[in-house]
C-alpha positions as CSV (number, residue, x, y, z in Angstrom):
1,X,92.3,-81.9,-170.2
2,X,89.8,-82.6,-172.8
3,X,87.9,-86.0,-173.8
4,X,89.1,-87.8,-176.8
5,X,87.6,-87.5,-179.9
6,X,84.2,-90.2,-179.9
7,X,80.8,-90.4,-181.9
8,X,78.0,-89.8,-180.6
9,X,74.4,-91.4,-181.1
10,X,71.2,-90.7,-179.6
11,X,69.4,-93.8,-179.2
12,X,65.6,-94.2,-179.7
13,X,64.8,-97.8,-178.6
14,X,67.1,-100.8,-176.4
15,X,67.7,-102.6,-179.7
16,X,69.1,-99.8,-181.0
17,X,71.8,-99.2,-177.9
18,X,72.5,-103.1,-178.1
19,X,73.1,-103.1,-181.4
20,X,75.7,-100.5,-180.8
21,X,77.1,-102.3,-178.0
22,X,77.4,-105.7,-179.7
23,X,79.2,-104.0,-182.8
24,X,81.7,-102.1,-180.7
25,X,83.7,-102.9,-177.6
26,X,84.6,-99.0,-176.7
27,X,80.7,-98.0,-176.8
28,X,79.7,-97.0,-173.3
29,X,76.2,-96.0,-172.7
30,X,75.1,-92.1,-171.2
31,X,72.2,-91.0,-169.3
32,X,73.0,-88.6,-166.7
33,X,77.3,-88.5,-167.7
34,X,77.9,-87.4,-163.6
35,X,80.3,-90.5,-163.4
36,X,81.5,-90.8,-167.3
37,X,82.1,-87.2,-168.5
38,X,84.8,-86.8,-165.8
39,X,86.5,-89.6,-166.5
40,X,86.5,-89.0,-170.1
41,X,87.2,-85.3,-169.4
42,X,90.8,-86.4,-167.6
43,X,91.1,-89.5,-170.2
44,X,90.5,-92.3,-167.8
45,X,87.7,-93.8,-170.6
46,X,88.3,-93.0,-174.2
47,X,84.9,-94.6,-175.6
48,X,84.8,-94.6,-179.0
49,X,80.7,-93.9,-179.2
50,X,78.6,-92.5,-176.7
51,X,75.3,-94.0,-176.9
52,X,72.4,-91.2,-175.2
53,X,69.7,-93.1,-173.4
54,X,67.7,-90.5,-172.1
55,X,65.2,-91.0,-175.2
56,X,64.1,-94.8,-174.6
57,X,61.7,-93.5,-171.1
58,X,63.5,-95.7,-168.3
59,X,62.0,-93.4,-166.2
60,X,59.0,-95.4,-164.9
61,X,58.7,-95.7,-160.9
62,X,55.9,-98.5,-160.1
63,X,54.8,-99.9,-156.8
64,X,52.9,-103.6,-157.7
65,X,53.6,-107.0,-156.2
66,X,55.6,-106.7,-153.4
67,X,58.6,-104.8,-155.6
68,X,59.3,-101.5,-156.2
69,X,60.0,-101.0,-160.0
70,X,62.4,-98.3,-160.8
71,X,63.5,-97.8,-164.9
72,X,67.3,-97.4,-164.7
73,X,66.8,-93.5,-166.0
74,X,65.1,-92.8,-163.2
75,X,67.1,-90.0,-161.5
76,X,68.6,-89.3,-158.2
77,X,65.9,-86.2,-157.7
78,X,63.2,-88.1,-158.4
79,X,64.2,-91.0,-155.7
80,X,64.8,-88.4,-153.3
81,X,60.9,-86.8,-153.4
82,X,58.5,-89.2,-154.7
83,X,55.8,-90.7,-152.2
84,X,55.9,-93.8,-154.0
85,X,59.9,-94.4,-153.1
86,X,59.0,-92.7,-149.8
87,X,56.7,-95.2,-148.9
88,X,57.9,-98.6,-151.1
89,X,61.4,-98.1,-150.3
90,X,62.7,-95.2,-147.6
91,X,66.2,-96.0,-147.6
92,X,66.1,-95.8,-151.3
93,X,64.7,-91.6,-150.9
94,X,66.9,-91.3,-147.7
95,X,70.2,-92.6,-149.3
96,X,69.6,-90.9,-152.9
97,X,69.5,-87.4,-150.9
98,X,73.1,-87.4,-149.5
99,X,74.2,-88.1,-153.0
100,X,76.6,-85.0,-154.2
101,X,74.9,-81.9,-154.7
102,X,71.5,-80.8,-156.1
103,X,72.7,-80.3,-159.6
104,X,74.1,-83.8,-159.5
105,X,70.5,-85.6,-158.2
106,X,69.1,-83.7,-161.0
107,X,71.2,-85.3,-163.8
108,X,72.3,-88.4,-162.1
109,X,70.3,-91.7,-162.7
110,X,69.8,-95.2,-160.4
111,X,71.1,-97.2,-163.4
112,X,74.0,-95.3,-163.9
113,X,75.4,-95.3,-160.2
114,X,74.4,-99.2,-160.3
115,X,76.4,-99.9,-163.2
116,X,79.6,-98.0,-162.2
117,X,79.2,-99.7,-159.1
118,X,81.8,-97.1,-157.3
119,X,82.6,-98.4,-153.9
120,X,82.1,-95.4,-152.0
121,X,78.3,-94.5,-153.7
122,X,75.4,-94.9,-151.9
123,X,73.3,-96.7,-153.8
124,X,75.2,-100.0,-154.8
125,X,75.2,-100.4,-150.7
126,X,71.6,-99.7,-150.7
127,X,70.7,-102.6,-153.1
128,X,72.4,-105.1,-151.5
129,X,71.1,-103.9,-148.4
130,X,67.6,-104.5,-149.5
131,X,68.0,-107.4,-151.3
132,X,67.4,-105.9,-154.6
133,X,68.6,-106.7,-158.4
134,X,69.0,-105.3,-161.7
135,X,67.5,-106.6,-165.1
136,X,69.3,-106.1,-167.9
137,X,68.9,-107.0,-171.4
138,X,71.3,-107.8,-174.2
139,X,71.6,-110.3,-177.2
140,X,70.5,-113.3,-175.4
141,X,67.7,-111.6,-174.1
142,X,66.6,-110.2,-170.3
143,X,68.0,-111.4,-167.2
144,X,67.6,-110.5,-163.5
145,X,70.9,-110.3,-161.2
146,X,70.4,-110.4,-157.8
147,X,72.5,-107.5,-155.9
148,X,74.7,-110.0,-154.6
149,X,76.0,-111.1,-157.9
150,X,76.1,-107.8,-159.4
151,X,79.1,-106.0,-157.7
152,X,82.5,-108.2,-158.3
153,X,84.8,-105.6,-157.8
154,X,86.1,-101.7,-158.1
155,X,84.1,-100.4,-160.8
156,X,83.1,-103.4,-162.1
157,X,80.1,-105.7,-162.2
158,X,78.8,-109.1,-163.6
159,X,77.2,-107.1,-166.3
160,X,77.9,-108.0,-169.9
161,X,80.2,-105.0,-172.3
162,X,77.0,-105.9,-174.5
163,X,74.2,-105.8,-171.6
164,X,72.0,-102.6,-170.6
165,X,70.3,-102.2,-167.2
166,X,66.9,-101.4,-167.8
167,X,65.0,-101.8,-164.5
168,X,66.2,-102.0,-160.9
169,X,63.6,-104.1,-158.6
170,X,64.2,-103.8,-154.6
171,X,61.6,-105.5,-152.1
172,X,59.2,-103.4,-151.1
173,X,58.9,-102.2,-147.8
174,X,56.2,-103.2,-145.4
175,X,53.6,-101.7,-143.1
176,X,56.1,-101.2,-140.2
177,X,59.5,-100.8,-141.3
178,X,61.9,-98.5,-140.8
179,X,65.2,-97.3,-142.6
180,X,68.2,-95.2,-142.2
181,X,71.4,-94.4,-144.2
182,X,74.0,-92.7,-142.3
183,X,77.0,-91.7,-143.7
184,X,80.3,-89.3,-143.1
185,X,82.2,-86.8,-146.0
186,X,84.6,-84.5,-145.3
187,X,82.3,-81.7,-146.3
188,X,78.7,-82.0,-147.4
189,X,78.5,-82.9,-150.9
190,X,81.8,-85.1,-151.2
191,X,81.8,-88.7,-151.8
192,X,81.9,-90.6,-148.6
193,X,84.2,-91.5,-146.9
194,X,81.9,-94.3,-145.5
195,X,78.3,-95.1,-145.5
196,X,76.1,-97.7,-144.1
197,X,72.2,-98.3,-144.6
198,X,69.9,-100.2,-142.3
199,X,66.4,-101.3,-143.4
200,X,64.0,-103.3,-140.7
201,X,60.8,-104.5,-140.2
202,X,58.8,-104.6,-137.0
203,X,55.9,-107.0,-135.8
204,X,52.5,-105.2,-134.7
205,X,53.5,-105.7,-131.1
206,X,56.8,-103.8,-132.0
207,X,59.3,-107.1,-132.3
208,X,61.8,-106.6,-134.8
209,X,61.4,-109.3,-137.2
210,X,63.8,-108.3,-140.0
211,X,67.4,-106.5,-140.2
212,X,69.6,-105.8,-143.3
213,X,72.9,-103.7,-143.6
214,X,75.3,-102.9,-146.0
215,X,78.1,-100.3,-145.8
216,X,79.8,-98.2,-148.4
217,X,83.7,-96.9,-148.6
218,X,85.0,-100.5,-146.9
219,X,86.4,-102.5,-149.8
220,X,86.4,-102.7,-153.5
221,X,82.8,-103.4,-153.4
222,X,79.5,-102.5,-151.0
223,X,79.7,-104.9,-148.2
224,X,76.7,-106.9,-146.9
225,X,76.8,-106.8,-142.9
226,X,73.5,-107.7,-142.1
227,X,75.2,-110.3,-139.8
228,X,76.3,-107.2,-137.6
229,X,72.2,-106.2,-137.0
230,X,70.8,-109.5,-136.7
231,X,70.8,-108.9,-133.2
232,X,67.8,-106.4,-133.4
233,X,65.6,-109.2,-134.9
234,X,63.5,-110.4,-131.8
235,X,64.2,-106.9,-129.7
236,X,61.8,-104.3,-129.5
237,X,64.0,-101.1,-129.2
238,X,68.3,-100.7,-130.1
239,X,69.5,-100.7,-126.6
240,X,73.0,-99.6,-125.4
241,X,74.1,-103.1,-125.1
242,X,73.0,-104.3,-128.9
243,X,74.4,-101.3,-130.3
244,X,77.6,-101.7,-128.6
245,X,77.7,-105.1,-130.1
246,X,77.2,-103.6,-133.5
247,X,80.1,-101.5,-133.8
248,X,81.8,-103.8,-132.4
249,X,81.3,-106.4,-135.5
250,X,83.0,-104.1,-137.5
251,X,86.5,-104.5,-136.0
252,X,89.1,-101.7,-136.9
253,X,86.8,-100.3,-139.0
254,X,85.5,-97.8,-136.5
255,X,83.7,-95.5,-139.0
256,X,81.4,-97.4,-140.4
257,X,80.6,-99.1,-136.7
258,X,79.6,-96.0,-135.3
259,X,77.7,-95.4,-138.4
260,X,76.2,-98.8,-138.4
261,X,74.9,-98.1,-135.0
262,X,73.2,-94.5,-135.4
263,X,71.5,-95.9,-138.7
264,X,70.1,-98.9,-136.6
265,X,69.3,-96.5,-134.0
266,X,67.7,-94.4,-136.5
267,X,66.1,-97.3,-138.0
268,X,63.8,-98.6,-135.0
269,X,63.0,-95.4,-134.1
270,X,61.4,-94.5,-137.4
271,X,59.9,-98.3,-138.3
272,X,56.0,-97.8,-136.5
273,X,54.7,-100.5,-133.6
274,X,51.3,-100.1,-135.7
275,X,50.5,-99.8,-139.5
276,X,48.9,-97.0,-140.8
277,X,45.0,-97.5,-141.0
């Protein structure tokens, strides 16, 4: 099939795009298209404009006061490789490298997967593991919403027809953490068929101090099941015992509690007993 006939504008500053949505209900917004274009292609969305993005330099990654600032362009290649996601926010880089295939990271931004908020993408799960939030701005002005608030459903988030996300904010990580975001697809490439990410934080002495999870491909939305690693807070290493435990939280949802435990696993191992001089 083909897309239905729209309009097409290529925007050159935020008012400009809000304008656009304000004025017109079947506006959507384009940056990367690796969501959109095949839905419009099989005539599941039939927006009447397309507003182009990729003009108005969301790309900015910055590293100040105990956040990680990503611009919502910011693209899926450019999470995966650069030191200052690396370092600020590792299962950001780790996460943004299983998504689809190379062609995809390249075209693909953080805003976009965020605001499609597909159940099975990687990258919803990772905010609300982290604890992060969007900021996006419309008529009223800017607002933050917290990860937790964002995702309300299947394709479908708190965010006003009329809003944009500009900038995605995630903690940043400290001196001794550790991350991991294990996931399973039939074949590499493929969305997942589920996904969980782990972030923790260790003590000098090597005590876990901090544990957050959320899993993809479970529900309508990214689930938060940092209440199935709170275990590891206070232990020094993911024994058989707490692992056990952690798959276990997870019920008849095997998958992701085998997942859950490799990415713990995964996580302590990598988080360091001392900080780098």
């Amino acid at each position: 099939m083909k897309a239905a006939p729209f309009e097409y504008l290529r925007a050159r500053h935020v008012d400009e795009v809000l304008n656009v949505l304000a004025a017109d209900d079947g506006a959507k917004v384009i940056a990367g298209g690796q969501s959109l274009v095949p839905l419009m292609a099989m005539r599941l969305a039939r927006p009447t404009v397309l507003v182009d993005v990729n003009d108005l330099e969301l790309d900015s990654v910055v590293g100040a006061d105990g956040e990680l600032c990503l611009g919502a362009g910011v693209r899926h290649r450019t999470l995966e490789h650069d030191a200052v996601v690396a370092r600020a926010a590792p299962l950001v880089a780790e996460a943004a490298a299983l998504i689809g295939y190379p062609a995809i990271r390249v075209r693909g931004t953080i805003g976009g997967s965020l605001a499609h908020a597909d159940p099975v993408a990687e990258l919803p799960a990772v905010l609300v593991a982290l604890g992060g939030a969007v900021v996006a701005r419309g008529p009223a002005g800017e607002r933050r919403i917290a990860a937790a608030d964002l995702f309300t459903g299947f394709l479908t988030t708190a965010l006003e027809p009329d809003e944009l996300v500009t900038e995605v904010r995630v903690p940043a990580a400290g001196p001794r953490a550790g991350a991991a975001f294990c996931e399973w697809a039939r074949r590499s490439g493929d969305f997942a068929v589920a996904g969980v990410g782990v972030h923790v934080e260790r003590a000098a002495d090597g005590v876990c101090t901090a544990a957050r999870a959320a899993a993809c491909g479970v529900g309508t939305a990214p689930l938060d099941c940092s209440d199935a690693v709170a275990g590891a807070v206070g232990a020094r290493d993911g024994g058989d015992a707490l692992l056990r435990d952690v798959a276990r939280w997870f019920g008849d949802l095997e998958l992701h509690g085998l997942l859950a435990a490799r990415a713990l696993h995964r996580a302590l191992v990598r988080a360091p007993v001392e900080a780098a001089a």
